[in-house]
MARSE-777030 format. One line per field, with one value per residue: x, y, z of N, C-alpha, C, O in turn. Coordinates in steps of 0.2 Angstrom, whole numbers, plus 2048, in hexadecimal, padded with zeros to 3 digits. Layout:
<nodes>
n_c1 c(X,...)
n_c2 c(Y,...)
n_c3 c(Z,...)
ca_c1 c(X,...)
ca_c2 c(Y,...)
ca_c3 c(Z,...)
c_c1 c(X,...)
c_c2 c(Y,...)
c_c3 c(Z,...)
o_c1 c(X,...)
o_c2 c(Y,...)
o_c3 c(Z,...)
</nodes>
This chain:
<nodes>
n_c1 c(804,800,806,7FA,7F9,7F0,7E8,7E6,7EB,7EB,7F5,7F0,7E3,7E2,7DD,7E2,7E8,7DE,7E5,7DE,7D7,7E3,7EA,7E2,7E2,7F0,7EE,7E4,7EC,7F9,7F1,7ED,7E0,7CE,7C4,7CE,7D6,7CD,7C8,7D6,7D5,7CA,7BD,7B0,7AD,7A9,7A8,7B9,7B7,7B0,7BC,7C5,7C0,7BC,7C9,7CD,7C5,7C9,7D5,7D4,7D6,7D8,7DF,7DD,7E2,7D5,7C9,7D4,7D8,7E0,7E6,7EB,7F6,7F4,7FF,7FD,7F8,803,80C,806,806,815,815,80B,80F,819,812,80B,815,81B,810,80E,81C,81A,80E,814,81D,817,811,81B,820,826,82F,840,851,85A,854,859,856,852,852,84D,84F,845,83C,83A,830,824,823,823,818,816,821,821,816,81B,824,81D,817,820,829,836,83C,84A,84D,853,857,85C,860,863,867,85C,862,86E,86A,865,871,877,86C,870,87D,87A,87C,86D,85E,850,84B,842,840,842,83D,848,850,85C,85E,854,84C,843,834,826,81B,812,80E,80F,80C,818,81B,81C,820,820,825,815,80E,816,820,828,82B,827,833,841,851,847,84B,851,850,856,85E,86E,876,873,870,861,852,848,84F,854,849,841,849,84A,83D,83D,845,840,836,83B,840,84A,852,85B,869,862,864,86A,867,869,85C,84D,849,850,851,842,843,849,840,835,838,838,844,843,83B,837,837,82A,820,80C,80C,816,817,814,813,811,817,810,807,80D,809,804,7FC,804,80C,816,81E,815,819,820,81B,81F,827,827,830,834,840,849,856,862,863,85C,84C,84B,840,83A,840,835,82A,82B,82B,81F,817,81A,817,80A,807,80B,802,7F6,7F8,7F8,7ED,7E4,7EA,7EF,7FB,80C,81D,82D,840)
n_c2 c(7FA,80C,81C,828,83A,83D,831,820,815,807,7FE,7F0,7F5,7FD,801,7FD,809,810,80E,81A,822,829,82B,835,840,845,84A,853,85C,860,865,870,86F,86C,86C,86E,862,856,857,84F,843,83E,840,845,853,852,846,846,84F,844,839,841,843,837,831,839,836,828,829,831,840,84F,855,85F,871,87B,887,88C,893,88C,879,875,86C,866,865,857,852,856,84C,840,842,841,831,82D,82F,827,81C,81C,81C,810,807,808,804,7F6,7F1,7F7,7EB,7DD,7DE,7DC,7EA,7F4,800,80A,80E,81F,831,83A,84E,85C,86E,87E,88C,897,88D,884,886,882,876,86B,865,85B,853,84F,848,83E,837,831,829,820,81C,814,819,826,835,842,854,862,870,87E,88A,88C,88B,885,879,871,871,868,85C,85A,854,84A,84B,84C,844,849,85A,86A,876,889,88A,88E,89A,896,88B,880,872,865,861,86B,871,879,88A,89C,8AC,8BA,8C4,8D5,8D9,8E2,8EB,8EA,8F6,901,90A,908,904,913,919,920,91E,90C,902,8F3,8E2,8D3,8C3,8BB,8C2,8BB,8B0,8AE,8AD,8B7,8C2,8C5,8C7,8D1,8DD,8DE,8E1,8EC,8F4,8F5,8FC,908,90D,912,909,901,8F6,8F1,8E7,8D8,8C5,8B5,8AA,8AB,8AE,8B6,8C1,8C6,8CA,8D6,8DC,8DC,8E6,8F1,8F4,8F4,8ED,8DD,8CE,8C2,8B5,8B1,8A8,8A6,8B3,8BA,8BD,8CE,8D2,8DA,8D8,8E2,8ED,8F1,8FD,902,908,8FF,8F3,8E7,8D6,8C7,8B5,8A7,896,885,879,866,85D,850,843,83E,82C,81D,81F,81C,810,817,826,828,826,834,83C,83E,840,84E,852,850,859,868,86A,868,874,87D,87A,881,88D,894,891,890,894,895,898)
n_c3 c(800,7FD,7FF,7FA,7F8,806,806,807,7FB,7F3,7E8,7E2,7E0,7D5,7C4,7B4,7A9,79C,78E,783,789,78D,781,77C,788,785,778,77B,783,77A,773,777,77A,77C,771,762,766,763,754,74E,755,751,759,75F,769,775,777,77A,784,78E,78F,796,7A2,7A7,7A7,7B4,7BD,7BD,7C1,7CE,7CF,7CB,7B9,7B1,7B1,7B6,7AD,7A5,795,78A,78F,79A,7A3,7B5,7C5,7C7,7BA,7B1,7B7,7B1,7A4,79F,7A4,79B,78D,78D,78C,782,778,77B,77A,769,766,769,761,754,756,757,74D,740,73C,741,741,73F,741,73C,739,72F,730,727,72B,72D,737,73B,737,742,74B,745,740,74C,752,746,746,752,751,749,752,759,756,74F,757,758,74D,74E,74E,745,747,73D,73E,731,724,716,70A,70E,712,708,700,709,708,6FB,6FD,701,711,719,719,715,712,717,70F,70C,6FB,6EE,6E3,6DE,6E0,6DB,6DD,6E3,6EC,6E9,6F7,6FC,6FC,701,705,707,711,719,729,73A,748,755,759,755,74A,741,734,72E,72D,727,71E,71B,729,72A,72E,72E,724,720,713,703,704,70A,704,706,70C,6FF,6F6,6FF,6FE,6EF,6ED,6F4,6EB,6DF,6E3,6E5,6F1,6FE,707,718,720,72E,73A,738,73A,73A,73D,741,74E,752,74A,749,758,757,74E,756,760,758,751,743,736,72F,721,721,722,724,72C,733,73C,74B,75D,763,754,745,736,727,719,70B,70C,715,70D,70A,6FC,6F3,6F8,6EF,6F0,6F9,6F7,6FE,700,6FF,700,6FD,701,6F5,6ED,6F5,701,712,718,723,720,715,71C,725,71C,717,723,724,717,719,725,722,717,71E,725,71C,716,722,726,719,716,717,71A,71C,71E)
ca_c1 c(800,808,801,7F9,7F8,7EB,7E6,7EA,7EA,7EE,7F7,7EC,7DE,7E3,7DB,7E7,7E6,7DD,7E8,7DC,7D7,7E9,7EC,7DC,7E3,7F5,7EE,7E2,7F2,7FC,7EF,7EB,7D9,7C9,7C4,7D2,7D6,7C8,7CA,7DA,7D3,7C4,7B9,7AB,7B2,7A2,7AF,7BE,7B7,7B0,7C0,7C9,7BA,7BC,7D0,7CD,7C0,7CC,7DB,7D1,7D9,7D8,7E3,7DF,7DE,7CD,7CB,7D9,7D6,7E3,7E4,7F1,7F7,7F3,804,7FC,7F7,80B,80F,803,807,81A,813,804,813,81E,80D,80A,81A,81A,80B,810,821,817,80D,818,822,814,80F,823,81F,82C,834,848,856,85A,854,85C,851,857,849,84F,850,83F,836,83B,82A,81E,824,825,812,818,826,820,813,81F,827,818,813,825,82F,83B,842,84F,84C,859,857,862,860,867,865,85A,868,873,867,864,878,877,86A,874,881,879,87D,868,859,84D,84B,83E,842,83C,840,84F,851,863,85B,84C,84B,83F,82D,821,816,80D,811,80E,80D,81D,819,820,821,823,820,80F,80F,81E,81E,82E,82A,826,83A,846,84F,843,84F,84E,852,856,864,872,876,875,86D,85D,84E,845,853,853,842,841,84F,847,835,83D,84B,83D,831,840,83D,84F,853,862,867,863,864,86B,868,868,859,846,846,856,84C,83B,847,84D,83B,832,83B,838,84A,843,838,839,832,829,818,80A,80C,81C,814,815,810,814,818,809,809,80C,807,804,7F8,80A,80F,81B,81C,815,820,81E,819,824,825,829,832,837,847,84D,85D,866,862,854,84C,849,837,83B,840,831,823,82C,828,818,814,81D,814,802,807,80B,7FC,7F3,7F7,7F5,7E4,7E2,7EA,7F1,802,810,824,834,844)
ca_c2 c(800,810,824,831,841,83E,82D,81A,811,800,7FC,7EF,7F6,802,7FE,7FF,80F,80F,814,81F,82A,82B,831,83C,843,847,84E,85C,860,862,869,873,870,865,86C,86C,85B,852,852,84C,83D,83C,840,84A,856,84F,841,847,850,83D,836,847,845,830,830,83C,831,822,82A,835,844,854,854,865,877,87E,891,890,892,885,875,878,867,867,860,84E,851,856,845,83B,842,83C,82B,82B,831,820,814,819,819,809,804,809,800,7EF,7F1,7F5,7E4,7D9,7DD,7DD,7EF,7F9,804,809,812,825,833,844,852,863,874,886,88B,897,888,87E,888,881,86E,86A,862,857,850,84A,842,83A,834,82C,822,81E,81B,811,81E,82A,83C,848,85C,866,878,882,88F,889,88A,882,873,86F,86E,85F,856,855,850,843,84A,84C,840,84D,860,86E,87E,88D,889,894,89A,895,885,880,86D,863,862,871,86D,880,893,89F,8B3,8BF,8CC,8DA,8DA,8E7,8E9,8ED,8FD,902,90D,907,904,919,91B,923,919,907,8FD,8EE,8DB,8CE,8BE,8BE,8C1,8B5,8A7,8AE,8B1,8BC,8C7,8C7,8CC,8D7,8E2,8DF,8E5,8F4,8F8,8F8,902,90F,90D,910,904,901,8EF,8F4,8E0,8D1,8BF,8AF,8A9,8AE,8AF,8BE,8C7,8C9,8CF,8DD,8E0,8DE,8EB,8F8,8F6,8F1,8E8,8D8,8CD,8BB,8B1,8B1,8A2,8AA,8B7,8B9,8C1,8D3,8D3,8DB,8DA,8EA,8ED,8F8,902,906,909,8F8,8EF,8E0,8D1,8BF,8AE,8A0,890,882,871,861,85C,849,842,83A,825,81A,820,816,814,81C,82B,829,829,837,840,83C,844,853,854,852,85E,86D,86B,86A,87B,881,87D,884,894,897,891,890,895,897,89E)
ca_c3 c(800,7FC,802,7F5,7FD,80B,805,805,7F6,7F2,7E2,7DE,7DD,7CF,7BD,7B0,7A6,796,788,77F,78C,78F,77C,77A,78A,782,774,77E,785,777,76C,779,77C,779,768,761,765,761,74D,74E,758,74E,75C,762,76E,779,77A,77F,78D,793,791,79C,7A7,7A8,7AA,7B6,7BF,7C0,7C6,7D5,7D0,7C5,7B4,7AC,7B4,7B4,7AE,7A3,78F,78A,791,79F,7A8,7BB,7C3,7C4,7B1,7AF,7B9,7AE,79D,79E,7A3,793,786,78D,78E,77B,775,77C,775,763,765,769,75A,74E,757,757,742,73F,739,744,73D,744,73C,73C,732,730,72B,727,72C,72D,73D,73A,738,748,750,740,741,751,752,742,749,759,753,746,756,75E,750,74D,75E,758,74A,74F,74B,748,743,73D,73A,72D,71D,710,703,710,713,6FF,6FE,70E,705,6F3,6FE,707,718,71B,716,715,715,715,710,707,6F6,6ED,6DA,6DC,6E3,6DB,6DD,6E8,6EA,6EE,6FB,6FE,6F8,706,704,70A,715,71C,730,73D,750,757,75F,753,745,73F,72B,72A,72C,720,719,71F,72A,727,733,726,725,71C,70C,6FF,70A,70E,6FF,70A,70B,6F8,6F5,703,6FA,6E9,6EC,6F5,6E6,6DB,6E5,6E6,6F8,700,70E,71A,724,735,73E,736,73C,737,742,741,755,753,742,74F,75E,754,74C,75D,764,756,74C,73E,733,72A,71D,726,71F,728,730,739,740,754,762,760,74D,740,730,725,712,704,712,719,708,707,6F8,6F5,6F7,6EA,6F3,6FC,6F5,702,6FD,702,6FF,6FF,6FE,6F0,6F0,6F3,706,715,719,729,71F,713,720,727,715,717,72B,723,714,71B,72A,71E,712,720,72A,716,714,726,726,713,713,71B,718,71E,71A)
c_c1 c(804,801,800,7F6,7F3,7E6,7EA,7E8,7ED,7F0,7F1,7E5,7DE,7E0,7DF,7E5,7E4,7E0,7E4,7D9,7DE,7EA,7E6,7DF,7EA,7F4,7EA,7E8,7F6,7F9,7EF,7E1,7D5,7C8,7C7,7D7,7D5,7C8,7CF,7D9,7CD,7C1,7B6,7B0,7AC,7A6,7B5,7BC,7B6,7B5,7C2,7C4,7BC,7C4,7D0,7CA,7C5,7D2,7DA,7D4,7D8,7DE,7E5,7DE,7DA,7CF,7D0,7D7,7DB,7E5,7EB,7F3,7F5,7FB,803,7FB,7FE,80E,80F,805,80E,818,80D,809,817,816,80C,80E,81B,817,80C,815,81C,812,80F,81D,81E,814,814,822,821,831,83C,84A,854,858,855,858,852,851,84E,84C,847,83A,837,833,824,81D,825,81E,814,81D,828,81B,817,822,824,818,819,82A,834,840,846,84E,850,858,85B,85F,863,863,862,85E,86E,86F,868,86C,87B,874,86D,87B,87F,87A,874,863,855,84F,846,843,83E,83F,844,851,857,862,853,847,845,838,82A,81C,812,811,80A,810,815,81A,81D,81B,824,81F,818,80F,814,81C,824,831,829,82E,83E,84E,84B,849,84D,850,853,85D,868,874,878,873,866,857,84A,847,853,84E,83E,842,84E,842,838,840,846,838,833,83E,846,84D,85C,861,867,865,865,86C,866,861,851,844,84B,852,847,83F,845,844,834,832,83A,83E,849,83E,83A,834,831,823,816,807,813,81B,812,811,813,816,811,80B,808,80B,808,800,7FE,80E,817,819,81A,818,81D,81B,820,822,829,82A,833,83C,84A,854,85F,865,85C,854,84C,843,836,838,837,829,826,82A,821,816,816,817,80C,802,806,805,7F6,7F2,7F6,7F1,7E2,7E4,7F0,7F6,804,819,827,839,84B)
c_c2 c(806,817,828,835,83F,837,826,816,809,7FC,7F7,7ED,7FC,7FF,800,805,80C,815,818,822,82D,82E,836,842,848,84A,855,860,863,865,86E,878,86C,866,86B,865,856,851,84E,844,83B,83B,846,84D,855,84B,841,849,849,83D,83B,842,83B,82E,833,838,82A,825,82F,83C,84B,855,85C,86A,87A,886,891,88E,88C,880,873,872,86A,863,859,84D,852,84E,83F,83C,840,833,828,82B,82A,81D,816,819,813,804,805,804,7F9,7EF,7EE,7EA,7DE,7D8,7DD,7E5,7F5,7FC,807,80E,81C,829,838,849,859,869,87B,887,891,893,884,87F,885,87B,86C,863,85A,851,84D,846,83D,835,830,828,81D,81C,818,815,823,82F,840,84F,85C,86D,87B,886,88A,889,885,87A,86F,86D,867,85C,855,853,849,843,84C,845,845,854,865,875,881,88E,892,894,898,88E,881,876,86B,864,867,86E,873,887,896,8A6,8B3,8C4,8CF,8DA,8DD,8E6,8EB,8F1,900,907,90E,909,90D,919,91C,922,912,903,8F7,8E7,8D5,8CA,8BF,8C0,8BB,8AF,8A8,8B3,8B4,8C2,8CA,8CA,8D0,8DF,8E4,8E3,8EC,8F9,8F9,8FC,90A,910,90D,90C,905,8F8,8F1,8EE,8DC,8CA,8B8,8AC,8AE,8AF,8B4,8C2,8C9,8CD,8D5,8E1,8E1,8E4,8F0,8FA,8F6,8EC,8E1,8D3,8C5,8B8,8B1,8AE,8A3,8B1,8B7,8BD,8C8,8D5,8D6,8DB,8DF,8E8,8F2,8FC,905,908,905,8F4,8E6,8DB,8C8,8B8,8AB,89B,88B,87B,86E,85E,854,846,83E,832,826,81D,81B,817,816,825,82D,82B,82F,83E,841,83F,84C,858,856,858,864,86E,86C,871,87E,884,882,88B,897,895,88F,890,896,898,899)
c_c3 c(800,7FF,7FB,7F8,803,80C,802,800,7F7,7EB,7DF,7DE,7D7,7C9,7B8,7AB,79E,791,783,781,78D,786,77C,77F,789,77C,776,780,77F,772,76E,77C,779,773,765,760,765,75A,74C,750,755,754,75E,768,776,77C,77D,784,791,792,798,7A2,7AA,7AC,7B1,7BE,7C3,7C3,7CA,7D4,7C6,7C1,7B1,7B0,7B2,7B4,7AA,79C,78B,78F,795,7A4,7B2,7BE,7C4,7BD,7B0,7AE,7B3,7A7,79E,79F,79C,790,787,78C,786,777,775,779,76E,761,766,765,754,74F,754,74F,741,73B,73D,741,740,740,740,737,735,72C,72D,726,72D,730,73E,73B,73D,74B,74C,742,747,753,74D,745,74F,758,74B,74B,75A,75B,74E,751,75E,753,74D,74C,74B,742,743,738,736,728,717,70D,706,711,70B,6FC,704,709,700,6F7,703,70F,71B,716,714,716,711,714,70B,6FD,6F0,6E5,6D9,6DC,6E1,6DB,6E3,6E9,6EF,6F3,6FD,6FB,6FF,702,70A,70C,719,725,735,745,750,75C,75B,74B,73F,736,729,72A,725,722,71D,723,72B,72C,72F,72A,720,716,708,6FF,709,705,700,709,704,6F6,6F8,6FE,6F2,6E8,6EE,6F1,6E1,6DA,6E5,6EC,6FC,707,712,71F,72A,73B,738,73C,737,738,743,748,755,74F,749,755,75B,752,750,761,75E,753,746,73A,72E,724,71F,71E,724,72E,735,73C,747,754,762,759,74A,739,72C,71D,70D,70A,715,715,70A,702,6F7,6F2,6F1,6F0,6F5,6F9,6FB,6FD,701,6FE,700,6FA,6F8,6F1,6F1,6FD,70B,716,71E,727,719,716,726,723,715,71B,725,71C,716,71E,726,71A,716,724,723,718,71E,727,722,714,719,717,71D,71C,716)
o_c1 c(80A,7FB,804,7F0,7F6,7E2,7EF,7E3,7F1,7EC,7EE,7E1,7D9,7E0,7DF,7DF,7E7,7DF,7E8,7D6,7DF,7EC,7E8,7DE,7EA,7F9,7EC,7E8,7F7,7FC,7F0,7DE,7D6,7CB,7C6,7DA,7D9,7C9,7CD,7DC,7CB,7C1,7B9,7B4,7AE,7A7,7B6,7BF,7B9,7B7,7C2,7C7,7BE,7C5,7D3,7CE,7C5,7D4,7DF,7D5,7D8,7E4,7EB,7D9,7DA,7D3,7D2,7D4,7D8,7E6,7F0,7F1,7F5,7FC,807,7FD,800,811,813,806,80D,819,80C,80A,818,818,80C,80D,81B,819,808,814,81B,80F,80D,81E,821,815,813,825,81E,836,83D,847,850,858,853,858,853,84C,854,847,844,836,833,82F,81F,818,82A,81F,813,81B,82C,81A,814,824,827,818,818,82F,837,847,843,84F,852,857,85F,85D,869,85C,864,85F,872,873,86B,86D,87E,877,86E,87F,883,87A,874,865,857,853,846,848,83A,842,843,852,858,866,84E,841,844,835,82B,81A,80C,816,805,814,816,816,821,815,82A,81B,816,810,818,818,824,835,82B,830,83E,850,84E,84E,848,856,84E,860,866,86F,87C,874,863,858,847,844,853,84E,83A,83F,850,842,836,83F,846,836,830,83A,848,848,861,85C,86C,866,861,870,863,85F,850,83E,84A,850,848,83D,841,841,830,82E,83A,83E,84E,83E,83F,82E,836,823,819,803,814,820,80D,80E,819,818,80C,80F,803,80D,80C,804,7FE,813,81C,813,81C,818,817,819,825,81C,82E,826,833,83C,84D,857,85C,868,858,85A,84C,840,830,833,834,825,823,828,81F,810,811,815,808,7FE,801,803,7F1,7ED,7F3,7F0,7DE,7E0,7F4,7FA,802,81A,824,839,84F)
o_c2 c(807,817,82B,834,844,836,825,813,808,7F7,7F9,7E8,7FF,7F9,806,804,807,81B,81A,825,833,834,83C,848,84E,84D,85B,866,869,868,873,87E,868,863,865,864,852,84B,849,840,836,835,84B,84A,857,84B,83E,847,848,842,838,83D,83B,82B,82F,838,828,822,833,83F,84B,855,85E,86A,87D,88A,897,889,888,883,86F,872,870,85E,855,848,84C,84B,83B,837,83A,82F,823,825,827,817,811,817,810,7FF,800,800,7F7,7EA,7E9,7E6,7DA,7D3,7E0,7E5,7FA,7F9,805,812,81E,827,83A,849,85B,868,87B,885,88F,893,87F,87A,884,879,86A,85E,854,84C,84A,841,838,82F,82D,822,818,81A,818,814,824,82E,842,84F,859,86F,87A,886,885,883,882,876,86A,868,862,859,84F,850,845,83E,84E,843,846,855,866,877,87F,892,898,88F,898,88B,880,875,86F,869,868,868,871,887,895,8A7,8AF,8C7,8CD,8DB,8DC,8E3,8ED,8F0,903,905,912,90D,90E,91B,91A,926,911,901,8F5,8E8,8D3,8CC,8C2,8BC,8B8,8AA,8A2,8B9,8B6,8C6,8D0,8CF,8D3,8E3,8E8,8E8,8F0,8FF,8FE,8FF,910,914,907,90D,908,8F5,8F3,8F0,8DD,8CA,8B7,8AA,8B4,8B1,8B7,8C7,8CE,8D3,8D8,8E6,8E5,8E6,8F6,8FF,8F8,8E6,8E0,8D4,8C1,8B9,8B2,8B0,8A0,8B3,8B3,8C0,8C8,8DB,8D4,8DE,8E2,8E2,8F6,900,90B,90A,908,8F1,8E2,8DA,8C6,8BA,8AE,89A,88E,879,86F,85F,854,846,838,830,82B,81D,815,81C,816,828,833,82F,82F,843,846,842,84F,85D,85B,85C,867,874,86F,873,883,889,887,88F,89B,89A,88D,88D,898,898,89C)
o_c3 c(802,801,7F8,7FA,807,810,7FE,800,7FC,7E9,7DA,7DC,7D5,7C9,7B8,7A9,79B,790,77E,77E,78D,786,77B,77D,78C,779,775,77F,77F,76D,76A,77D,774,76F,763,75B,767,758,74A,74D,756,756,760,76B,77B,782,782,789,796,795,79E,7A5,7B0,7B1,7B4,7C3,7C9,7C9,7CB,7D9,7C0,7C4,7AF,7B4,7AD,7B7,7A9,79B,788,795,792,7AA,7B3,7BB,7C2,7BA,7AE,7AA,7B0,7A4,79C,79A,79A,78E,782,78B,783,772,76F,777,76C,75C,760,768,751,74B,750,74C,73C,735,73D,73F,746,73D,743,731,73A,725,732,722,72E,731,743,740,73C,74C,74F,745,747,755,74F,744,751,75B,74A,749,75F,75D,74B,74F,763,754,752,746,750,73C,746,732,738,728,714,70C,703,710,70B,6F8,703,705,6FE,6F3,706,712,721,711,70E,71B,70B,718,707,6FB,6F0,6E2,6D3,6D9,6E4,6DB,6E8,6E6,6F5,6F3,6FF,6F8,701,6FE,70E,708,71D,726,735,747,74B,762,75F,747,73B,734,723,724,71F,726,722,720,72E,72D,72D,72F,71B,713,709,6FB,707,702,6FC,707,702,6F3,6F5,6FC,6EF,6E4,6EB,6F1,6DE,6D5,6E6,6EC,6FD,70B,710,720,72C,741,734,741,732,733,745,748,75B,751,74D,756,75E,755,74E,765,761,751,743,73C,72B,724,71E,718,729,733,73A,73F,748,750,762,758,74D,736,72C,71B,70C,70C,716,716,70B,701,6FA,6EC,6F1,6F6,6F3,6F9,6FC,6F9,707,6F7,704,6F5,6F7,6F6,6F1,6FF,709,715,720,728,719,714,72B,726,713,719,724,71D,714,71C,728,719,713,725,724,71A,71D,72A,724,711,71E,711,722,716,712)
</nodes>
């Protein structure tokens, strides 16, 4: 017999957890709420709240904090969500074992360091459904990624497709837009200063510098980075504007336009990238999570790029 806060229990009286309260519960979390993540699970959001309410039920204790608008662990929900993420990897892995349909091996996938914030959903649940592959990011400059894969130092790689580079399959086209703080009135300056990455790397920066040399609009560099989280610094604070999609569009950023008398910028195309050689079928249902995932934030909110 062991102590829970105020109360004795007895190990075997526990009922063993059922694993699809326990995922339904792991996606409200990570989706961040019932609606939400109920299509994903194919169900009524009627339902998920019974499982919440059922899980809840069986282990005596509250999961989610009440009053808050996303779906905020309680610390036994914290407790419990480390142990669901191990009971259905678990469960995945004994699966795949049983139908000899486990998949293994490493796959190296190359994203521009922009997009770590888009994929992030994609790639975890590639590792649920996958727990025996091996995932390895690696960040870098679209133009610098496209020279790994023809060397074969990557499997995969998204980036924003490059006229120097035009190889690889499209998967979306997103607008360019021009981005400035909010509360900031940075864009009326004379000459525009500008936040951008370096020269030569970065097609953002090139058609930045195009749209404005043709508007006869002088500019100056007022912030260079590499890195879509140093660019927002600079243009959070009011240094500077830069040119995003508007699926990279933060907290504090707004978008500006021809209303602000800025011109307007061409589309993004996004690719996929695969290496040289036959793939593994690791790296191919890898291809596959990637592609759905992006086609589907399209259809959902117009696109998506990066740099």
């Amino acid at each position: 017999m062991r102590s829970s806060g105020n109360v004795i229990t007895n190990p075997s009286d526990h009922r063993p957890l059922d694993l699809v309260l326990l995922k339904t519960f792991v996606s409200v979390v990570d989706k961040g709420g019932f609606t939400v993540a109920a299509e994903p699970l194919h169900l009524a959001q009627s339902t998920v709240s019974a499982h919440l309410s059922r899980l809840e039920t069986d282990l005596g204790c509250q999961l989610l904090q009440r009053g808050q608008k996303a779906a905020v662990p309680t610390p036994a929900g914290e407790r419990l969500l480390i142990h669901a993420r191990q009971m259905l990897r678990q469960n995945a892995l004994a699966w795949q074992d049983v139908q000899e349909q486990r998949l293994a091996g490493v796959v190296r996938l190359g994203i521009p360091d922009d997009y770590v914030i888009y994929l992030p959903e994609a790639l975890s649940a590639f590792e649920a459904r996958f727990p025996g592959v091996e995932l390895e990011v690696h960040c870098d400059l679209s133009v610098e990624l496209v020279q790994k894969i023809r060397a074969g130092a990557l499997d995969l790689a998204i980036t924003t497709r490059q006229p120097s580079s035009p190889g690889g399959e499209v998967l979306c086209r997103e607008p360019m837009v021009w981005a400035g703080a909010t509360g900031h009135d940075t864009h009326y300056r004379f000459p525009l200063p500008l936040a951008v990455s370096r020269q030569g790397v970065c097609i953002f920066r090139d058609r930045a510098i195009a749209a404005l040399d043709a508007a006869g609009m002088p500019w100056r560099i007022a912030y260079a980075s590499p890195s879509l989280s140093g660019l927002t610094v600079a243009v959070r604070a009011g240094l500077a504007v830069t040119v995003l999609t508007p699926s990279m569009l933060g907290t504090g950023l707004r978008r500006l336009g021809r209303e602000e008398g800025l011109p307007t910028l061409p589309f993004a195309e996004i690719s996929l990238h695969r290496s040289p050689g036959r793939p593994t079928e690791a790296t191919q249902q890898l291809a596959f999570q990637l592609q759905a995932h992006i086609r589907e934030k399209q259809g959902g909110q117009g696109g998506a790029a990066s740099r």
